[in-house]
Steps between C-alpha positions, in 0.01 A plus 500: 500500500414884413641444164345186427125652572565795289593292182156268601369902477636577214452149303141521531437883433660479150345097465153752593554725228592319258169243527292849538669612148498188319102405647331824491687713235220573266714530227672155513147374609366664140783370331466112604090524435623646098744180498202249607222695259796411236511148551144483558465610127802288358334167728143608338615533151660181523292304602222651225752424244481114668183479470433591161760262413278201631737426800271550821698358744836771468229769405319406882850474689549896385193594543512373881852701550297771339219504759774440782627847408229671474437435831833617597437832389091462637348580121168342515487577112784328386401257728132352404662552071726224632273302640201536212816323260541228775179459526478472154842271407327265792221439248689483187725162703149380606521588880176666533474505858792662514426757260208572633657560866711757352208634341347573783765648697516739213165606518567600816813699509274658172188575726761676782674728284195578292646326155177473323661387172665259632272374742230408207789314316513271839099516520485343105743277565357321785157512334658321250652211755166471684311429077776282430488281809075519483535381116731204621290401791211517219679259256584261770129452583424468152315788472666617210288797343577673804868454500548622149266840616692525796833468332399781238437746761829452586645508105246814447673669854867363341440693219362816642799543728708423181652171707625259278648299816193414609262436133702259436507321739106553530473426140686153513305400827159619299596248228604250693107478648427474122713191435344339854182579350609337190381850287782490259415743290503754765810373634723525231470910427546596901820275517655634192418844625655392844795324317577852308502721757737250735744562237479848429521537868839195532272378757629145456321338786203612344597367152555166622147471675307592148731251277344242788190605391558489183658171530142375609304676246705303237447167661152549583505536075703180460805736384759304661779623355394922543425346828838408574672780361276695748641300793870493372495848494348548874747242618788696349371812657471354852823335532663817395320687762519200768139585523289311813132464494323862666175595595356663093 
């Protein structure tokens, strides 16, 4: 019975030690916060790489693994730079709630550790939500010289930022209150502008809206055929990306 307490004794004296040198050895602690700052970088890059390859959705799942380490390692820098590109891939796909959610919780992680740079890239970017969804709610009441002055605030924010995300997607919706207002002539220049920079940025989703629009332009014009090369290609475009209807 002696011999049986002393291994108990003995058993959880070294089991002690060894969870006090594995937990609170500074040097092992040290080297497992390097190891997640690595893959912070390596998941960050990534998903940057993603995203200015057009695909959004793989670009958002590393940028969420992203802000799940920097929690890990309690960076609230790292952290709100992962959630200003979620914020932003959420608009680019269309979920603008979303994106604006994650705006916000940026902001404030960027107010708490003082990050004024980054915490004006969060204020401009929900400035720009709250124009776009006042220019919408504009257009829908018909009110349309409102909409289109609402919507450039946002393009002329886009732009100072240097945001190409979000003037285009600004720029289409700005032309779209055009063709409802059945202004052609304006129409046509802010979708082409819209059209080019979806491209230059592979922002496919984006490329298939403005070849809608240009789809009606052509038909409003009694282009049929222009009209339905318009459409073809938008079709061909959402089936590839299985799109489904969002909120832009």
């Amino acid at each position: 019975m002696k011999h049986i307490k002393i291994g108990k004794l003995i058993f959880i004296t070294i089991a002690s030690l060894f969870f006090t040198f594995y937990f609170f050895n500074p040097e092992l602690f040290s080297l497992n916060k390097v190891d997640l700052e690595k893959e912070y970088s390596q998941l960050f890059t990534f998903a940057e790489k993603f995203r200015r390859d057009g695909k959004f959705d793989e670009s958002i799942k590393l940028f969420e693994e992203s802000l799940v380490v920097a929690k890990k390692i309690n960076d609230g820098k790292r952290e709100c730079q992962s959630l200003l590109k979620l914020g932003l891939l959420f608009w680019n796909i269309g979920l603008l709630k979303d994106s604006s959610v994650h705006y916000e919780h940026a902001l404030q992680l960027a107010q708490k550790f003082n990050l004024k740079n980054l915490q004006e890239k969060c204020q401009n970017s929900l400035e720009i939500y709250r124009l776009y969804k006042e220019a919408k709610k504009f257009r829908s009441a018909g009110e349309y010289p409102k909409s289109i002055e609402s919507f450039q605030w946002a393009i002329d924010l886009s732009k100072e930022i240097g945001s190409k995300e979000h003037e285009v997607k600004c720029l289409r919706q700005s032309s779209l209150t055009y063709l409802e207002w059945n202004n052609l002539k304006e129409f046509s220049p802010l979708n082409e502008r819209a059209l080019k920079i979806a491209r230059y940025l592979n922002h496919r989703r984006e490329e298939e809206q403005c070849l809608i629009n240009m789809g009606y332009f052509h038909w409003n014009l009694d282009n049929y055929s222009r009209a339905l090369n318009c459409f073809e290609d938008a079709l061909a475009i959402a089936k590839d990306l299985k799109n489904v209807k969002d909120e832009s």
